[in-house]
BAFI-3210 file (N, C-alpha, C; in Angstrom, 3 decimals, decimal comma, padded with zeros to 6 digits):
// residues 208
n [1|2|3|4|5|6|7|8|9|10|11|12|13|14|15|16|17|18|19|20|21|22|23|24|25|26|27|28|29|30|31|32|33|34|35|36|37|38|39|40|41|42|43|44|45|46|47|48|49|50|51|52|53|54|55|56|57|58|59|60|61|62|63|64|65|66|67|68|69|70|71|72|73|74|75|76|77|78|79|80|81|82|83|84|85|86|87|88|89|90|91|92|93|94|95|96|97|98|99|100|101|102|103|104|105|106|107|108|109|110|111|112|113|114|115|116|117|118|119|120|121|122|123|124|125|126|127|128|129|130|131|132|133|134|135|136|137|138|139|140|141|142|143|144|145|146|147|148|149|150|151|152|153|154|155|156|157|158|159|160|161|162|163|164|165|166|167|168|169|170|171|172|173|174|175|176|177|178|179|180|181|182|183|184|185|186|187|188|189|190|191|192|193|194|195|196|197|198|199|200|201|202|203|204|205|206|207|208]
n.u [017,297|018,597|017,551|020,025|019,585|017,288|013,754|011,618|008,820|008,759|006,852|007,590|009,005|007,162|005,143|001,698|000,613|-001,932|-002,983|-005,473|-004,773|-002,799|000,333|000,434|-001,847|-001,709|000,131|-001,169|-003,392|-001,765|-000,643|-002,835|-003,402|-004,916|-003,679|-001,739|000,446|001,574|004,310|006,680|005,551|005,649|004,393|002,622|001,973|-000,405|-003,477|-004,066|-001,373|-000,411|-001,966|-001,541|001,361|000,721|-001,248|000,124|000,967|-001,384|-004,892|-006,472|-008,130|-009,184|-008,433|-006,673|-005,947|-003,736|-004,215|-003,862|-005,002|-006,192|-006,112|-006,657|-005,540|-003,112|-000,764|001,603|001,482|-000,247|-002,595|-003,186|-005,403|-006,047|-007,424|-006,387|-004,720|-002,102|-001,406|-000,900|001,683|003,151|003,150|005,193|007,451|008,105|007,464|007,837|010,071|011,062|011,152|008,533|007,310|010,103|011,506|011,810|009,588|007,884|006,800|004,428|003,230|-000,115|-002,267|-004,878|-007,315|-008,773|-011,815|-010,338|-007,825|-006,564|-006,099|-002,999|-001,460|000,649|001,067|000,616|-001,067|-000,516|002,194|004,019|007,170|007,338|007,169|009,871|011,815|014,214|015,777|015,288|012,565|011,671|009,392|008,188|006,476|008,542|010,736|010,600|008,160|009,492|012,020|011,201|009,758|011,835|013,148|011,380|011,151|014,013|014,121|012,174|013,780|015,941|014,458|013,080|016,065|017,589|015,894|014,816|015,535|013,407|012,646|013,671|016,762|016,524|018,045|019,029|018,491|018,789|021,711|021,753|021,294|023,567|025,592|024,850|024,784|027,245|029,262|031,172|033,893|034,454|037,478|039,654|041,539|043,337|043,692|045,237|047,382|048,704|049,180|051,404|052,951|054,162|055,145|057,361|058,732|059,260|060,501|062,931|064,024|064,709|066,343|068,708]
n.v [143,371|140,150|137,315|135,496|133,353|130,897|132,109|130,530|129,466|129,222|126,975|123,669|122,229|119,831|118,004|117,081|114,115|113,796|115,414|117,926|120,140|123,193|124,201|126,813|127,121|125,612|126,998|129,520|127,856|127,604|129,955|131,213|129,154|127,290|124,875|122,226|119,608|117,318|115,191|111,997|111,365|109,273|105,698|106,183|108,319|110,075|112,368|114,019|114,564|116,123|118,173|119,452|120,264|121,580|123,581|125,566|127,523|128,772|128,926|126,088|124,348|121,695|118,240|115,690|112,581|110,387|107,417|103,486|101,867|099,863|098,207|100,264|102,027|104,204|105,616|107,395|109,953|113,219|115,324|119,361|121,805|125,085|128,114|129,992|131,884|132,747|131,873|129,146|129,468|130,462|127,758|126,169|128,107|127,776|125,235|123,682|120,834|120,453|118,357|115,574|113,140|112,238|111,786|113,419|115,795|116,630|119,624|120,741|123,175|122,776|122,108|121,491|119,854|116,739|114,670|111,175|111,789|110,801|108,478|105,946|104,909|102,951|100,129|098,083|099,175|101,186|104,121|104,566|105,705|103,519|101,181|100,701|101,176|100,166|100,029|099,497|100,613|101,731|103,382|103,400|101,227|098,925|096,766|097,947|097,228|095,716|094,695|093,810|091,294|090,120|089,250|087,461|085,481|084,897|083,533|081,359|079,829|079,296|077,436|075,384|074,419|073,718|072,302|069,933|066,602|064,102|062,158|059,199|058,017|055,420|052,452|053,565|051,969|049,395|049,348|050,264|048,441|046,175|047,573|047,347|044,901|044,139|043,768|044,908|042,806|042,465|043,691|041,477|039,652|038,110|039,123|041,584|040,507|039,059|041,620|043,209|041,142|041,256|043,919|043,416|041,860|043,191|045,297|043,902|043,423|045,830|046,170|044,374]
n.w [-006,491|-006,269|-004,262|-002,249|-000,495|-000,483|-000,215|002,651|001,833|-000,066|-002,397|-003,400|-006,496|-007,085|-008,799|-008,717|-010,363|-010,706|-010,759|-012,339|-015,086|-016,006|-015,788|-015,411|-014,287|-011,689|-010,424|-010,080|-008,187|-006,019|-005,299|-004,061|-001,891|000,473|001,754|002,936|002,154|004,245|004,516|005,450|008,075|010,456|010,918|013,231|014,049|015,854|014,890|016,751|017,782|015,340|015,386|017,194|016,680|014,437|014,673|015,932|013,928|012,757|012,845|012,053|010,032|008,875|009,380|006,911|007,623|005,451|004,355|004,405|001,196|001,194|004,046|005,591|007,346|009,563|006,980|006,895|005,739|005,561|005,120|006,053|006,132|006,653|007,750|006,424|003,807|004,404|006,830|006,445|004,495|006,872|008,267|006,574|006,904|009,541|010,782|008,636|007,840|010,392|014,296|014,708|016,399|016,745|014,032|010,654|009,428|006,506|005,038|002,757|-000,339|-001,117|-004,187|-003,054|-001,223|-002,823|-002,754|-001,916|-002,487|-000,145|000,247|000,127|-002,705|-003,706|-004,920|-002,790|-001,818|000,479|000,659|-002,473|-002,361|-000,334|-001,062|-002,477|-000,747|000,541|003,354|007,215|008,424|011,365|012,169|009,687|008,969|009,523|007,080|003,785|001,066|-000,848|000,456|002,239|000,484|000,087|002,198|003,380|001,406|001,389|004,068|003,358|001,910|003,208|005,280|003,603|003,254|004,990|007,185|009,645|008,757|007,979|006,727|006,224|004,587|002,415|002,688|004,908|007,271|006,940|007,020|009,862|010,905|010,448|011,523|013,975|014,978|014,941|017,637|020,078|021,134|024,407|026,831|028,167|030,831|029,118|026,825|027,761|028,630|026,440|025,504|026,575|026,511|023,521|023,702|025,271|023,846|021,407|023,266|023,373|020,705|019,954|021,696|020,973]
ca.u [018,430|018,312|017,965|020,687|019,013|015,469|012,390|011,414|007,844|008,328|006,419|008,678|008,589|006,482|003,543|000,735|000,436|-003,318|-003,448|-005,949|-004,631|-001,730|001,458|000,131|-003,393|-001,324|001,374|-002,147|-003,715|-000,237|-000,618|-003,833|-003,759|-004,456|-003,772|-000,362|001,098|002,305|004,697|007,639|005,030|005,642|002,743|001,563|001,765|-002,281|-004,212|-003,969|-000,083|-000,099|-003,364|-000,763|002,306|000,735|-001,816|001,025|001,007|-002,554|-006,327|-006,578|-010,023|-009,160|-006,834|-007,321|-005,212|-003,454|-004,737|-003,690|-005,866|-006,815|-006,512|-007,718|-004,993|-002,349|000,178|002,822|001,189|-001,818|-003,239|-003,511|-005,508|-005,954|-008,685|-006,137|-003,376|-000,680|-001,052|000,131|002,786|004,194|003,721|006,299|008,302|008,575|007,320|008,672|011,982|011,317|010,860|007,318|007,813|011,294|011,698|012,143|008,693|008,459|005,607|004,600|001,654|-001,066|-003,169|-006,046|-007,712|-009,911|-011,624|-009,898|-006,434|-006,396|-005,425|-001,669|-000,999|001,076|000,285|000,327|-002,334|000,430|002,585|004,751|008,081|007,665|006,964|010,553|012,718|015,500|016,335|014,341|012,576|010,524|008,366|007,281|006,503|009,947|010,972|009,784|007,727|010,547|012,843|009,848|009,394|013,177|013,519|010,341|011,966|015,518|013,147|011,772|014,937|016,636|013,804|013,769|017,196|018,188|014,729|015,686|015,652|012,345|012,144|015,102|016,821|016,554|018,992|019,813|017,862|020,183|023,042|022,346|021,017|024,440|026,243|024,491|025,046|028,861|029,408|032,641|034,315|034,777|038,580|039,655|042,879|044,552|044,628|046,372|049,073|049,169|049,927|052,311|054,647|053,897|055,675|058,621|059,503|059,528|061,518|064,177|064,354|065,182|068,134|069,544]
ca.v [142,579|138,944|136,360|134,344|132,208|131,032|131,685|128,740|129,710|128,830|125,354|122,375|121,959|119,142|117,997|115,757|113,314|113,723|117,170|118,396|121,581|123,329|124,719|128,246|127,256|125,187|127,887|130,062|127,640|127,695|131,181|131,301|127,296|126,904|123,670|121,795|118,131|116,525|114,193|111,349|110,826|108,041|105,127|105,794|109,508|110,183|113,314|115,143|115,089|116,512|119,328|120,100|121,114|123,275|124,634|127,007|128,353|128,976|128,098|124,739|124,187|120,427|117,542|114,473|111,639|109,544|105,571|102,761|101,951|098,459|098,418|101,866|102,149|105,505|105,465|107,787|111,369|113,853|116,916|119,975|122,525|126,695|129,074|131,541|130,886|133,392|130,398|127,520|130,214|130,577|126,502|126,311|129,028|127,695|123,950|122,291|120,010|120,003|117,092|115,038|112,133|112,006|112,260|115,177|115,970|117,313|120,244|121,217|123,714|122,101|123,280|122,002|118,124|116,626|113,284|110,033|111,708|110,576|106,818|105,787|104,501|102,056|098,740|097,355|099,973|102,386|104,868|104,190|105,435|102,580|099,921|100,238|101,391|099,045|100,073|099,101|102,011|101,455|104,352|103,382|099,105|097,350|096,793|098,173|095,858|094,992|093,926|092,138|089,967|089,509|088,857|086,018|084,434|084,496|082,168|080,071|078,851|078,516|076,393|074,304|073,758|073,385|072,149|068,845|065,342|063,551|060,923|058,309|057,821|053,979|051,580|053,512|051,150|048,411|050,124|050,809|046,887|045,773|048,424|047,100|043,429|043,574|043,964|044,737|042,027|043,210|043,364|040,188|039,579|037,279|040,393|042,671|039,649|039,460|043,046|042,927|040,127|041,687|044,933|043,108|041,321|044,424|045,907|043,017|043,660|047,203|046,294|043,885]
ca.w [-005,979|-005,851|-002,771|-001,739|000,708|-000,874|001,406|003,512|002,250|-001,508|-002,774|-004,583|-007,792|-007,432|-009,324|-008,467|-011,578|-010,707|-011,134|-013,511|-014,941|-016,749|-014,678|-014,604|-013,778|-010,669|-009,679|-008,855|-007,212|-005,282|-004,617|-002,684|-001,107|002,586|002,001|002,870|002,129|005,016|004,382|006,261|009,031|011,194|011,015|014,417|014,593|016,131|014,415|017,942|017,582|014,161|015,553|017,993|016,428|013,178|014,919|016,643|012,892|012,485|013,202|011,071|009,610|009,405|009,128|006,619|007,608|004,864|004,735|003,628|000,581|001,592|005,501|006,290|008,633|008,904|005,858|006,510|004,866|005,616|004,628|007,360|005,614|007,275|007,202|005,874|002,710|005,313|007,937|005,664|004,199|008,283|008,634|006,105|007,355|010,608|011,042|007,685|008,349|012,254|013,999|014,745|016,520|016,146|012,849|010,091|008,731|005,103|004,575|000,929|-000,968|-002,334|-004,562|-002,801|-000,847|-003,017|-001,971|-002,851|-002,185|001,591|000,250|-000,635|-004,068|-004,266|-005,591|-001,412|-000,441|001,249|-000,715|-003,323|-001,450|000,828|-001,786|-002,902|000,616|001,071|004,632|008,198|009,898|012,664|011,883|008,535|009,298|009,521|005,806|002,294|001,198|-001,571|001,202|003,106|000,242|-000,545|003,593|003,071|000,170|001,529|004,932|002,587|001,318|004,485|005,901|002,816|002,974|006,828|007,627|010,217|008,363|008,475|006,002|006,351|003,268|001,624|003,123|006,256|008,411|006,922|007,379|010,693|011,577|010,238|012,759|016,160|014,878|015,488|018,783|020,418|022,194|025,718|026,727|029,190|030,961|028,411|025,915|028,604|028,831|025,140|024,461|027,204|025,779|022,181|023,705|025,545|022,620|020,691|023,400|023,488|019,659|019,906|022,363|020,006]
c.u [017,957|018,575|019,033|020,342|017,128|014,653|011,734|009,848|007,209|007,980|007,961|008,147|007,863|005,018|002,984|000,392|-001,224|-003,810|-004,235|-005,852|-003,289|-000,425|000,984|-000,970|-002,432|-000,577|-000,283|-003,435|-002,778|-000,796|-002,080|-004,234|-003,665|-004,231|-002,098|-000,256|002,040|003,059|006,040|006,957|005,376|004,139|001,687|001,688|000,363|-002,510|-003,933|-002,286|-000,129|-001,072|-002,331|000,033|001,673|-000,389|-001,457|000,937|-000,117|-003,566|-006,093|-008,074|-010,282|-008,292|-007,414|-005,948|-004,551|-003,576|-003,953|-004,911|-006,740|-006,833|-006,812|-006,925|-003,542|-001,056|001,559|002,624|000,070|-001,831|-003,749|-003,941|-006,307|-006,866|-007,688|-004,630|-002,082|-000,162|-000,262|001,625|003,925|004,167|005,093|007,719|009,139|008,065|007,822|010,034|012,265|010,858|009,254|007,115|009,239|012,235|011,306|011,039|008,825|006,355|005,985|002,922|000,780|-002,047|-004,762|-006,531|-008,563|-010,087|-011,058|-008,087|-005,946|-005,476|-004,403|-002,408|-000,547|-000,171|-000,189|-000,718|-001,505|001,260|004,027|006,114|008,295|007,940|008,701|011,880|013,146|015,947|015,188|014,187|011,547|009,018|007,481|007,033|007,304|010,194|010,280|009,556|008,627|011,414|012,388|010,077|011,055|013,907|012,570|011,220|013,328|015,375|012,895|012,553|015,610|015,949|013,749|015,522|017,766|017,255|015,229|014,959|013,835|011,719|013,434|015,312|016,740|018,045|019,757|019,039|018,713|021,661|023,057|021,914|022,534|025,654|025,799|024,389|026,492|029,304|031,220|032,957|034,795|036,469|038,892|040,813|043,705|044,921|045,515|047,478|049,457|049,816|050,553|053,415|054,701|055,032|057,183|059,017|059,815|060,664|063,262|064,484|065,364|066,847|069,401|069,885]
c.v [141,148|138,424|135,340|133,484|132,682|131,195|130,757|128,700|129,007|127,162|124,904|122,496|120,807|118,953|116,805|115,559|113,879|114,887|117,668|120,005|121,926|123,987|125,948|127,822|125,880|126,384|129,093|129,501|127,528|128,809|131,619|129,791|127,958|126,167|122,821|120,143|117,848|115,164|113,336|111,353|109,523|107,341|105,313|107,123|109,852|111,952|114,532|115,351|116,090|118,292|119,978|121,167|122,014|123,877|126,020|128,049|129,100|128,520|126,756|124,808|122,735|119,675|115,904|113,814|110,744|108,445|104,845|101,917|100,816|098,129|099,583|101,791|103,742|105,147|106,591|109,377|111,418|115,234|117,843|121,060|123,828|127,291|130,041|131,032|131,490|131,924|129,405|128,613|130,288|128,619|125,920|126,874|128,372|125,746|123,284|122,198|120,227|118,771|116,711|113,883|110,959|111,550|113,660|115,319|116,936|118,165|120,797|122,017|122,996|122,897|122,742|120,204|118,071|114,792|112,253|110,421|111,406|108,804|106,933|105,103|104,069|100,825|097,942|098,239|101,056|103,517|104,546|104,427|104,079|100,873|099,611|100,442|100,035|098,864|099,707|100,607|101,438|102,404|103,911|102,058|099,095|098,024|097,783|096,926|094,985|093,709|093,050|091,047|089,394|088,599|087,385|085,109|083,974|083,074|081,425|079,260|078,165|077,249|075,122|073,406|073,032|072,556|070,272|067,723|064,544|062,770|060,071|057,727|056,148|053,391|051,816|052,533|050,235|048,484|050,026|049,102|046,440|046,469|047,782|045,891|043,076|044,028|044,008|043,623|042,856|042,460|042,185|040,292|039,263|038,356|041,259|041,816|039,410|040,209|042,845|042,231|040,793|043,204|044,305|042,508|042,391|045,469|045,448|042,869|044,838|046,911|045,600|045,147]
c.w [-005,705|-004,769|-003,262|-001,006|-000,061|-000,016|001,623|002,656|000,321|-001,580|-003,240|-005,448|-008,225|-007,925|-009,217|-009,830|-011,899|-010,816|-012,208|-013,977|-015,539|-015,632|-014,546|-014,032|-012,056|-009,866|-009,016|-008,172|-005,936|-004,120|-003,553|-002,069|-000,107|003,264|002,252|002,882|003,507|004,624|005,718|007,371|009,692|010,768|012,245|015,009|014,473|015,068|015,384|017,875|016,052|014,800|016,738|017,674|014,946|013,384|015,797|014,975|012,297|013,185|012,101|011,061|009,555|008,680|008,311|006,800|006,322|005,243|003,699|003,054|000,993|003,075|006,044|007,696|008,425|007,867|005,800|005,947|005,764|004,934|005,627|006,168|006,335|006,815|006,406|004,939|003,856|006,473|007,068|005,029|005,818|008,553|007,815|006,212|008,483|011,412|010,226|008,491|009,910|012,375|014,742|014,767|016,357|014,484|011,995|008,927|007,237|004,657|002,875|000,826|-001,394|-002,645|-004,280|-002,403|-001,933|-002,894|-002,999|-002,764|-001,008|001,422|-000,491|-001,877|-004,456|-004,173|-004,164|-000,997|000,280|000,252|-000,837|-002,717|-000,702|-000,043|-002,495|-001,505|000,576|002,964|005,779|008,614|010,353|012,348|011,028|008,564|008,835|008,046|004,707|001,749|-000,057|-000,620|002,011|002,169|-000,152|000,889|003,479|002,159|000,831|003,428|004,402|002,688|002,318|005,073|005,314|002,724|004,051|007,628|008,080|009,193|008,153|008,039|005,919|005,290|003,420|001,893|004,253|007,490|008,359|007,322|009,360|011,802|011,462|011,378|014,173|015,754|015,562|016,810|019,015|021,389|023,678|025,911|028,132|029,493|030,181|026,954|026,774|028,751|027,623|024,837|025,103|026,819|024,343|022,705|024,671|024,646|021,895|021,354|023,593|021,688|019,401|020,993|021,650|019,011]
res [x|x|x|x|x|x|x|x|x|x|x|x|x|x|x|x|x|x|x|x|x|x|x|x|x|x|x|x|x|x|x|x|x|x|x|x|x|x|x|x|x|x|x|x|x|x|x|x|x|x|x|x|x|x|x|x|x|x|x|x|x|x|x|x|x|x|x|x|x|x|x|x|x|x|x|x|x|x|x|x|x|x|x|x|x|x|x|x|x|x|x|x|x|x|x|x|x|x|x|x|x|x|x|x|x|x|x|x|x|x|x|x|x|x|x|x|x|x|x|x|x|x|x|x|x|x|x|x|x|x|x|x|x|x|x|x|x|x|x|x|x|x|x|x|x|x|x|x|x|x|x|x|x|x|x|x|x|x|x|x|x|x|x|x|x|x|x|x|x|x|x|x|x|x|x|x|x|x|x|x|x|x|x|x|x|x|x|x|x|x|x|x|x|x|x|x|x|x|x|x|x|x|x|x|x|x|x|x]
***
């Protein structure tokens, strides 16, 4: 009889590019791994948080952090790998898609650490996911570094463009000598008796 509801316990169908090996010679390293992919880590989730929550599923034998390739700082992934393949089979069961630092961690099989997979892969040193993320999360630094450099560029321009004044164009000095030359005449009585007759004549017009 077939399942309707898959077991929490089965891998993804994913395959590491770097994999040396054919799909059966992967599906049984599958079947006896003690090894699991941590992934959607926060950047600043510590080693002791992670040794926390999946060692309720097992003993752990040990935990390699994911780096970023060029600052050797955390990237977002690790690797928690079990003295026993049943343990990583119950971290799956019962720790994938909970949360870990407020976000919704993503466990997977692997068929196994070997060194040199601890560093991201994108082209920035971090992993490739991040190099194209459009949206802000706090978790993973701010931007993807797409939208970093599209956020830089879209500064540039502004500064270039809005950026205050600071060379005075050619002929405003003249311009502005010719302005504080003409002075206003200050107003004196004999204009207030001017306009004055200027507006009774105008209003002895209007009565005619």
């Amino acid at each position: 009889m077939a399942n309707i509801v898959q077991p929490l316990c089965v891998p993804s169908s994913y395959k590491d590019q770097q994999y040396q090996g054919s799909s059966t010679d992967l599906a049984k390293d599958l079947s006896n791994s003690t090894t699991l992919y941590v992934g959607n880590l926060s950047f600043y989730t510590t080693e002791e948080q992670i040794y926390e929550l999946f060692s309720k599923a097992g003993e752990i034998k040990r935990i390699i952090m994911g780096l970023d390739k060029y600052q050797k700082t955390p990237c977002g992934f690790c690797f928690v790998e079990y003295y026993h393949h049943q343990d990583a089979l119950d971290c799956m069961k019962y720790i994938n898609s909970t949360k870990l630092d407020e976000r919704i961690i993503r466990t997977d099989l692997d068929p196994g650490y070997r060194d040199g997979r601890q560093f991201g892969r994108g082209r920035s040193g971090g992993q490739v996911r991040d190099e194209y993320r459009q949206d802000y999360d706090t978790g993973r630094g701010g931007w993807g570094h797409v939208r970093a450099r599209q956020e830089a560029e879209r500064a540039r321009r502004q500064k270039e463009e809005y950026e205050a004044i600071t060379i005075i164009p050619s002929g405003a000095q003249e311009y502005k000598g010719k302005s504080s030359g003409s002075k206003k005449r200050d107003r004196t009585e004999d204009d207030d008796r001017e306009n004055r007759e200027k507006a009774i004549k105008v209003c002895i017009v209007c009565i005619r």
